[in-house]
Wavefront OBJ file of the C-alpha trace (Angstrom):
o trace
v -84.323 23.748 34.948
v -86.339 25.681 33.072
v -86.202 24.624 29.249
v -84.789 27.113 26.303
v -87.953 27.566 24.402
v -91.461 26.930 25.087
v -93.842 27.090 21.552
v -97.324 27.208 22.191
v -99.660 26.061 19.439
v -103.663 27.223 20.071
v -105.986 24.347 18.918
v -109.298 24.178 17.596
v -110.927 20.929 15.608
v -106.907 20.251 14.121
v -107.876 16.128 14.188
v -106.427 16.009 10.331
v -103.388 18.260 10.965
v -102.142 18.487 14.460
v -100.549 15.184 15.269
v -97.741 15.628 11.873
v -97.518 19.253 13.128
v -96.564 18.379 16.588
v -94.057 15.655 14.822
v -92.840 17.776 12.550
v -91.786 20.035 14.992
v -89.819 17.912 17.359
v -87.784 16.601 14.577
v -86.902 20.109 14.108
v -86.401 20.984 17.425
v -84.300 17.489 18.420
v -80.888 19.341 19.648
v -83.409 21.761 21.334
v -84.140 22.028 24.979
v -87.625 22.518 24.086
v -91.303 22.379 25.495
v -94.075 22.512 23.156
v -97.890 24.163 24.960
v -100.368 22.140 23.398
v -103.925 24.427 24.045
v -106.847 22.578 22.746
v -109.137 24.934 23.606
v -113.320 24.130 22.775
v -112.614 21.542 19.841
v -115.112 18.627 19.358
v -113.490 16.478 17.066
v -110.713 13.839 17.775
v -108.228 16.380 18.289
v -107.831 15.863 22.557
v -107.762 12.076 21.680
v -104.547 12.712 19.405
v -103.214 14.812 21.649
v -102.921 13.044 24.797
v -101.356 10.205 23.113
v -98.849 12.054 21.945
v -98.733 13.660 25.560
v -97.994 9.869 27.164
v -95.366 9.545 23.808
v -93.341 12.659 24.643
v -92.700 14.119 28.141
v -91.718 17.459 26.694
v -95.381 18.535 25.836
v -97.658 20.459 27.533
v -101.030 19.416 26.907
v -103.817 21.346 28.198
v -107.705 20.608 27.092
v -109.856 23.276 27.314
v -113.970 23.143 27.406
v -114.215 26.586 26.106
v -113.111 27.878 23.000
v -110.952 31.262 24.232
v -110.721 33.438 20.971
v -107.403 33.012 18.617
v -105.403 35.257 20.849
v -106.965 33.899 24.142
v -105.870 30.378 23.458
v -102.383 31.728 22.610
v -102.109 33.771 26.036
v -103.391 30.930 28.256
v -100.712 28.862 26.619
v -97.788 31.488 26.825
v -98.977 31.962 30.628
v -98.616 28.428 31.557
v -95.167 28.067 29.536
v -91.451 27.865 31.052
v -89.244 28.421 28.868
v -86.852 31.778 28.724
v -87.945 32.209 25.099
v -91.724 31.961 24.413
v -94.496 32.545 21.378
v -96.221 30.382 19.120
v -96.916 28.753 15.858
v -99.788 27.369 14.484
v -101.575 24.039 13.881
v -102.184 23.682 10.219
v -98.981 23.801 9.076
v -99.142 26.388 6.846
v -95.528 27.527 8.197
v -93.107 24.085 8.197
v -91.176 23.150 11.215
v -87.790 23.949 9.384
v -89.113 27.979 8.859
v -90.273 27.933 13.025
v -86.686 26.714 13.572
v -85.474 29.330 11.743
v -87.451 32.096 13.683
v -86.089 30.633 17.043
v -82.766 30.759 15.485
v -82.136 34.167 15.570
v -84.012 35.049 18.538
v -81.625 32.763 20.100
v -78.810 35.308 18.908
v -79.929 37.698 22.018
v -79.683 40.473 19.351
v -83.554 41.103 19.102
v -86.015 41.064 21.410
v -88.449 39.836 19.168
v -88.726 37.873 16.145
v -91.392 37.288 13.756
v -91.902 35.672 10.705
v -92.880 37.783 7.492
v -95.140 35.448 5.500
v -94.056 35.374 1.514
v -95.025 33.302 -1.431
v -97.964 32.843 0.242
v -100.743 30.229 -1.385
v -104.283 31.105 0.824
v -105.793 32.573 -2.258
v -106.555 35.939 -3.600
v -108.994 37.372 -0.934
v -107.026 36.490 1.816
v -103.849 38.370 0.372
v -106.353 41.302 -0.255
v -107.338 41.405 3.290
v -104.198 40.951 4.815
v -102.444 43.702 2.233
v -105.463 46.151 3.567
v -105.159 45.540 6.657
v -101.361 46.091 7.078
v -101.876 48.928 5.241
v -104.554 50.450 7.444
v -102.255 49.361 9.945
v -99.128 52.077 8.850
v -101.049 54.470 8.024
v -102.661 54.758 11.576
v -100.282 53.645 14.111
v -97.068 53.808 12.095
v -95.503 50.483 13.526
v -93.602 49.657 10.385
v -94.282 46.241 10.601
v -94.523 44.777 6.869
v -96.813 41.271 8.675
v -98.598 42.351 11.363
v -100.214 38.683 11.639
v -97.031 36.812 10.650
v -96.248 33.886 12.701
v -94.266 32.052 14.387
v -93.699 34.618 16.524
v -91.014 34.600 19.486
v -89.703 36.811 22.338
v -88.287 36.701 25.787
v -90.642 35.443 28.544
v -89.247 38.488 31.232
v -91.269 40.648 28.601
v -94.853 39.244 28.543
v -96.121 40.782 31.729
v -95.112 44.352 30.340
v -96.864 43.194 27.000
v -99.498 41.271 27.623
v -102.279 42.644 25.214
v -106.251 43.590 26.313
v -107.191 42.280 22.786
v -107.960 38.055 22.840
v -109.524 38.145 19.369
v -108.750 39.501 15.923
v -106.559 42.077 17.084
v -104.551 40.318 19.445
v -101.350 40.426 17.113
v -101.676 44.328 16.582
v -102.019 44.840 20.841
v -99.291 43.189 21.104
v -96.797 44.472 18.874
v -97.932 47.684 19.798
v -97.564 47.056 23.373
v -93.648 45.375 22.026
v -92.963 48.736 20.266
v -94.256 50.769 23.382
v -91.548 48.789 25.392
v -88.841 50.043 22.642
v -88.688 45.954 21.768
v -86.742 45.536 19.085
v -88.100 43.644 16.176
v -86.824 41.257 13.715
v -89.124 40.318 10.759
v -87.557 37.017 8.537
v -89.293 35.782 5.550
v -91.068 32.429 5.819
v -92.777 30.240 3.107
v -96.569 30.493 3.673
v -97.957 26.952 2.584
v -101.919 25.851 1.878
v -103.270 24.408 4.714
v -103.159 20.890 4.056
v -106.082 19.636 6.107
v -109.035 21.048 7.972
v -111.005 24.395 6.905
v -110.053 27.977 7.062
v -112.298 30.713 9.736
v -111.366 33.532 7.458
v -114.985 33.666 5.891
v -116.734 37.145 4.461
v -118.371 37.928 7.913
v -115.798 37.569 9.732
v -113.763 39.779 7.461
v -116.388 42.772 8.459
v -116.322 42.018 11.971
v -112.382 42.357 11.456
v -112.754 45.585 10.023
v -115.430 46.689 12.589
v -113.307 45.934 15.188
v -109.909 47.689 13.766
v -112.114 51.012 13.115
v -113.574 51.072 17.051
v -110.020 50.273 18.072
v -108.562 52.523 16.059
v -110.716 55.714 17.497
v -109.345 54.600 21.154
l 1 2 3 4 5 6 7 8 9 10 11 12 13 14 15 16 17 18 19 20 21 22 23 24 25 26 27 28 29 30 31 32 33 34 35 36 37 38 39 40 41 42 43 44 45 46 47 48 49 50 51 52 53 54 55 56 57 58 59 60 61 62 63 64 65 66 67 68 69 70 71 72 73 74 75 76 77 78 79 80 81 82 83 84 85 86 87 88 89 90 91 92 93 94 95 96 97 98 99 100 101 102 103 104 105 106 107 108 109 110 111 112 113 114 115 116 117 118 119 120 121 122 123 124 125 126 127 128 129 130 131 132 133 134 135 136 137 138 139 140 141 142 143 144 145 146 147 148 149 150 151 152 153 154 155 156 157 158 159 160 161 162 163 164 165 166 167 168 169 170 171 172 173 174 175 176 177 178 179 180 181 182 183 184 185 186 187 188 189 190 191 192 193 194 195 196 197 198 199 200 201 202 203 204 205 206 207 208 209 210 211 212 213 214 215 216 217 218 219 220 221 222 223 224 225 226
């Protein structure tokens, strides 16, 4: 039988953060018929070590090691391919969303009211660039494709597996999230954004770096003129 939620979490050099992130979350998900898709996709570090022992600990996770590193969104696809749950998305490793605010999201997808639900990332502790870039971005965001979506990035993010052949987005980098809630919103999904607490990562180091804001934009502009 097919379990109630899958959660996949992409993974790339998490050694310092992964194994209380995986704990974390099946405290929270206990009373949950649940299956956590573990893709550790290109890291180097002790992160595969971790996770298979936590694998051999806990027959409800998926863990699948990767050689090559697949892009942000890639690693999330492979992982939301290879779940089997009736609800599916994802979270992330670093745990700068808690356990209890993922619970939450799956909470009222669970409601069958929504078709999707996302978290809307407030308070939020990453610094001041970060919240620059992210406000621009969303901004750019409504102004061209008028999705009125207030987090285009926000995660967790969960929706009904029957959907993610009809939504399964081209993008596999930066712009994964926007493909794919545009592909949602071309389906006439209906989406629920909920505020989460956005934490400081705790451990590890953060990819958004100066160039890769301008490839970010680079990319948004050609996509944009599609």
């Amino acid at each position: 039988m097919a379990p109630e939620i899958s959660i996949t979490i992409p993974i790339y050099n998490e050694e310092g953060s992964i194994e209380k992130t995986v704990r974390n979350l099946v405290k929270a998900f206990e009373d949950v018929d649940y299956e956590l898709v573990l893709v550790n996709h290109g890291s180097w570090d002790n992160t595969e070590k971790i996770l298979n022992k936590l694998g051999k600990e806990n027959k409800r996770l998926n863990v699948i090691n990767l050689a090559k590193n697949r892009g942000y969104g890639g690693g999330i696809m492979y992982g939301m391919e290879h779940s089997k749950g009736e609800i599916i998305g994802w979270t992330c490793a670093d745990e700068e969303v808690s356990a209890e605010d993922t619970y939450k999201i799956y909470s009222a997808i669970r409601d069958r009211k929504n078709d999707v639900v996302k978290a809307l990332r407030t308070k939020r502790t990453d610094g001041w660039f970060r919240k620059l870039t992210s406000w621009v971005f969303n901004t750019l965001i409504a102004m061209r494709f008028r999705l009125k979506i207030k987090d285009v990035n926000g995660y967790p993010l969960f929706f009904k597996k029957e959907f993610l052949k009809k939504i399964s987005p081209k993008e596999r980098a930066h712009l994964f999230n926007l493909d794919l809630v545009r592909n949602m919103k071309k389906q006439n999904m209906k989406i629920l954004e909920i505020p989460v607490i956005h934490r400081k990562r705790q451990e590890g180091k953060t990819f958004m770096k100066l160039p890769r804001v301008f490839e970010m934009t680079l990319d948004f502009f050609k996509y944009a003129l599609k």
